[in-house]
C-alpha positions in Angstrom: -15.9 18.8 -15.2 -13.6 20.2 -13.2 -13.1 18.5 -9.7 -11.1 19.5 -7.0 -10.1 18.2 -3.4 -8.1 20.1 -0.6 -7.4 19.9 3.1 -7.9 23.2 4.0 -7.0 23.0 7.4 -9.5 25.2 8.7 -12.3 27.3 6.3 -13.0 30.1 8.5 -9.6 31.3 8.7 -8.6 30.2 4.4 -11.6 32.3 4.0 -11.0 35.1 6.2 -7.8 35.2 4.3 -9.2 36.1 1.3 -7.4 33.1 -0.2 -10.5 30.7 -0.5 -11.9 33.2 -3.0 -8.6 33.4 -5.0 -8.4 29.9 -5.5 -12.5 30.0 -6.4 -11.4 32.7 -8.8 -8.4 31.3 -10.5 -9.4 27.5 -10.7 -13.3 27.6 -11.3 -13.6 24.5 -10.0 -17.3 22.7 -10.7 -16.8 20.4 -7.8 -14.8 21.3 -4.9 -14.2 18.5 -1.5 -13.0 20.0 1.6 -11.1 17.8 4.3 -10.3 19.1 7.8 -13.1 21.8 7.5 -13.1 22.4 11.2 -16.6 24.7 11.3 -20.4 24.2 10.9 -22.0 25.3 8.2 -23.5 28.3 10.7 -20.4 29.3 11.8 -19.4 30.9 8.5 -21.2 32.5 5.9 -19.2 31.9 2.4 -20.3 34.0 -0.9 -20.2 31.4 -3.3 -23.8 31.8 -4.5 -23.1 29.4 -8.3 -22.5 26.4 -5.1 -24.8 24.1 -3.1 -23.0 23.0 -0.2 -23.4 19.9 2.1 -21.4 20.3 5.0 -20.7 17.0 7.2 -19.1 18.6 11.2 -18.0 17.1 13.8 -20.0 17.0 16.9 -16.6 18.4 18.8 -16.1 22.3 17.7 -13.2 23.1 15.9 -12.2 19.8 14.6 -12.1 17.3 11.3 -15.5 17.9 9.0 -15.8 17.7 5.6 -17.8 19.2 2.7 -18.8 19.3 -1.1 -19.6 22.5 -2.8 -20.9 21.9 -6.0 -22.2 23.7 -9.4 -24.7 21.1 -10.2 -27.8 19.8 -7.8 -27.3 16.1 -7.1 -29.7 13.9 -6.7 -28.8 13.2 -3.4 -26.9 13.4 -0.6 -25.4 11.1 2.6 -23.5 12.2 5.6 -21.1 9.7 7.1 -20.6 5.8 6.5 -24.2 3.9 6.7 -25.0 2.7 9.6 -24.6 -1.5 8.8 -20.8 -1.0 8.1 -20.5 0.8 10.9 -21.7 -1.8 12.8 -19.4 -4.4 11.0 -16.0 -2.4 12.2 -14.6 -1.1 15.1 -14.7 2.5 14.6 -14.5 4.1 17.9 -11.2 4.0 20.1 -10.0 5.9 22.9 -9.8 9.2 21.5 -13.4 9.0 20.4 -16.1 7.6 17.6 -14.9 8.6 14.0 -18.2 8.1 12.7 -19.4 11.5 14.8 -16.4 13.0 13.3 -17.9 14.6 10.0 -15.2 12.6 8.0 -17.2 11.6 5.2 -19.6 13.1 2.5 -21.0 11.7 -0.6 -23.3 13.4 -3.2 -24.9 11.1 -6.0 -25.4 12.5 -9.3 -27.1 11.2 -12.5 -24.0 8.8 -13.9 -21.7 8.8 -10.0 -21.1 9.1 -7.1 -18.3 11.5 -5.6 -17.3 11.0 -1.8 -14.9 13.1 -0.2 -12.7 11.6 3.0 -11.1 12.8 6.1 -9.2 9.3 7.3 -8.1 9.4 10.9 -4.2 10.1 11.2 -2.7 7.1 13.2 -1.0 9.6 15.5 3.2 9.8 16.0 2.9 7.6 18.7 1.1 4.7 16.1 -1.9 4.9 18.8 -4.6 5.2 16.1 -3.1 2.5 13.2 -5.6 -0.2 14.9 -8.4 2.1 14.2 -6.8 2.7 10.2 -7.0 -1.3 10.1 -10.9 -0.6 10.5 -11.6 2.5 8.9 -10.0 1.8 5.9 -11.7 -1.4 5.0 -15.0 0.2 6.2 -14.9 2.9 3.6 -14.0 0.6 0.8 -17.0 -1.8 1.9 -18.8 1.7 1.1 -17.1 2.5 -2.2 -17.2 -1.0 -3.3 -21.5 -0.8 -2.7 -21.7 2.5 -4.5 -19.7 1.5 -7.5 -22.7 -1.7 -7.9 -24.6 0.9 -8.8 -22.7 3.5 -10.8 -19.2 4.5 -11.2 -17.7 6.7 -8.0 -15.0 9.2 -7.6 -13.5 9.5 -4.4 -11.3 12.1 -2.9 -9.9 13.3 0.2 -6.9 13.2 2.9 -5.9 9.3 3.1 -3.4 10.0 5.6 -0.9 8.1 3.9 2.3 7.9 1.2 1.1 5.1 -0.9 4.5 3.9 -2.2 8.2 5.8 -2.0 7.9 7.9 -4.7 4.7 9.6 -2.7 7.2 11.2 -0.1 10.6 13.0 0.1 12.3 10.8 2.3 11.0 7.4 2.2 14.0 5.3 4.1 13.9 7.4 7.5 10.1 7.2 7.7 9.7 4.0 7.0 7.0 2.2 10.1 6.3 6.0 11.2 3.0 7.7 11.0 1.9 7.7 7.4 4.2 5.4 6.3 3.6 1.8 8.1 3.0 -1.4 6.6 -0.9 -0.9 8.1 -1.2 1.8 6.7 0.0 1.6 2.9 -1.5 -1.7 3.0 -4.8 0.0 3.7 -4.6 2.0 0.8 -3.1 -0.8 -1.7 -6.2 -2.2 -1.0 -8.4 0.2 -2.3 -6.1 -0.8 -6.1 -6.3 -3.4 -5.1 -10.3 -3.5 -5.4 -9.8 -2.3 -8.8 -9.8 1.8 -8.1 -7.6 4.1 -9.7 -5.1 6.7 -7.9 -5.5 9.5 -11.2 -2.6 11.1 -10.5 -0.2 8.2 -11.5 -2.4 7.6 -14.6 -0.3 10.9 -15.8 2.8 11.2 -13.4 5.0 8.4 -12.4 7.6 9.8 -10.7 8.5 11.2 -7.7 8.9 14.7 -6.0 5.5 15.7 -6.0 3.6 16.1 -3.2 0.6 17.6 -1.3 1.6 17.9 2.1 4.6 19.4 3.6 5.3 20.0 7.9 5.4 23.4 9.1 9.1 22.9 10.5 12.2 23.5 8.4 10.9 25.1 5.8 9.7 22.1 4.0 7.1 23.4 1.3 10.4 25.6 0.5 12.6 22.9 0.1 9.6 20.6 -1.2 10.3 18.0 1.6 6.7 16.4 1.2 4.2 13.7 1.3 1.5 12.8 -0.7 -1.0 11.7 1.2 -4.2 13.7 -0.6 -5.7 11.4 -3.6 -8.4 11.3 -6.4 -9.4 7.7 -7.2 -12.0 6.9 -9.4 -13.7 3.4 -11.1 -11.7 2.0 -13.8 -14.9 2.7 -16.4 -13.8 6.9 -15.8 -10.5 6.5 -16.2 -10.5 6.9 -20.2 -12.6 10.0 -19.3 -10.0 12.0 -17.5 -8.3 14.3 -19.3 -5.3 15.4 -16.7 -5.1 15.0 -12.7 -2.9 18.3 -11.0 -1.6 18.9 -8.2 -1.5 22.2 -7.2 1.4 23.3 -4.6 1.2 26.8 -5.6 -2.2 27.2 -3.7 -1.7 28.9 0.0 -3.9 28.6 3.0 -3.2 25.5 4.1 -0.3 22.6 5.1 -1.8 20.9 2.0 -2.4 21.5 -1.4 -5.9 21.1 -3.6 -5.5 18.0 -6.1 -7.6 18.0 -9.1 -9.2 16.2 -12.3 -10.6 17.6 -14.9 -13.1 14.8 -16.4 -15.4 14.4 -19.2 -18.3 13.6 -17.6 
């Protein structure tokens, strides 16, 4: 099974492009997670009839969302975090509530789970790292319930360079937006709770990376972050047969990352 998660910073306009199709086309992926999807599912009309698609929008137009298009019919679906962790975090601040933000979607099939993640950038000005002190804990409270019951998969835009080797210049961003102690710490936990970041099951070094800034030509130059992630339970691990990440797809600031699992 091929599995695939991308930021793609805007469907309607990677689509009117032409370039959602090539990547369709070239990769075949059997799952695909979208972050950042920035639509309803009415608002665009996709010809991918081998897909099901669950499509979780923001109430506000034009912003965040998140969706799963997938080959196989699962055996269920949720939208969102449920609605007793919400109520155990602080999720709403002054620029709004993330949980009407479309920034989660999970589908359950026969042997997992695979959710899909849009976490809320803590802004340059560090504004929204209070609210990243909540939301992360409050989707690990949700991955942690899911795995009880089977193994999960979990994908998406994190928001954040795990360690130094997840972004070009490390020493100058250090305590900036994507790269605070709150932040990274938010995200150790998530190893911490025993889940595995694929990618450095089969890379451990640096210089790759999944997000670049429009400025300078930094996808040229490959002045990047890594801040999109595939984790997975420790009992799929031995099932994965490679984790990718794919630079050389266009349409968007970030790149799709992938595994391709035996499942």
């Amino acid at each position: 099974m091929k599995l695939y998660s991308w930021n793609i910073n805007g469907i309607r306009a990677v689509y009117k492009k032409g370039l959602l199709q090539d990547f369709v086309a070239r990769h075949q992926p059997d799952i695909m997670c979208f972050q950042e999807t920035k639509a309803t599912q009415d608002q665009i009309q996709v010809d991918f009839p081998e897909y099901e698609e669950y499509w979780c929008s923001a109430e506000k137009k034009g912003y965040s969302g998140t969706a799963i298009f997938t080959k196989e019919s699962p055996q269920d679906v949720f939208y969102g975090l449920p609605a007793d962790i919400v109520e155990q975090y602080e999720l709403s601040d002054a620029y709004g509530d993330t949980t009407k933000e479309g920034r989660v979607t999970t589908v359950e099939f026969e042997g997992f789970y695979v959710s899909t993640v849009y976490t809320p950038n803590a802004k340059d000005d560090l504004s929204r790292v209070k609210m990243r002190t909540e939301w992360d804990p409050a989707y690990l409270t949700y991955m942690k319930r899911l795995e009880v019951e089977k193994p999960v998969i979990f994908c998406g835009d994190f928001n954040v360079a795990h360690t130094e080797l997840d972004l070009a210049r490390p020493k100058e961003n250090v305590g900036k937006k994507g790269f605070t102690s709150e932040e990274r710490s938010g995200f150790e936990a998530f190893v911490d709770a025993g889940f595995v970041d694929t990618f450095r099951q089969f890379e451990k070094q640096g210089g790759h990376y999944t997000w670049w800034s429009h400025f300078g030509a930094a996808r040229e130059r490959n002045v990047g972050w890594r801040i999109d992630y595939v984790l997975t339970s420790p009992l799929l691990v031995p099932l994965i047969k490679s984790a990718r990440i794919h630079p050389d797809v266009m349409g968007s600031d970030h790149c799709p990352v992938s595994i391709d699992i035996t499942l």
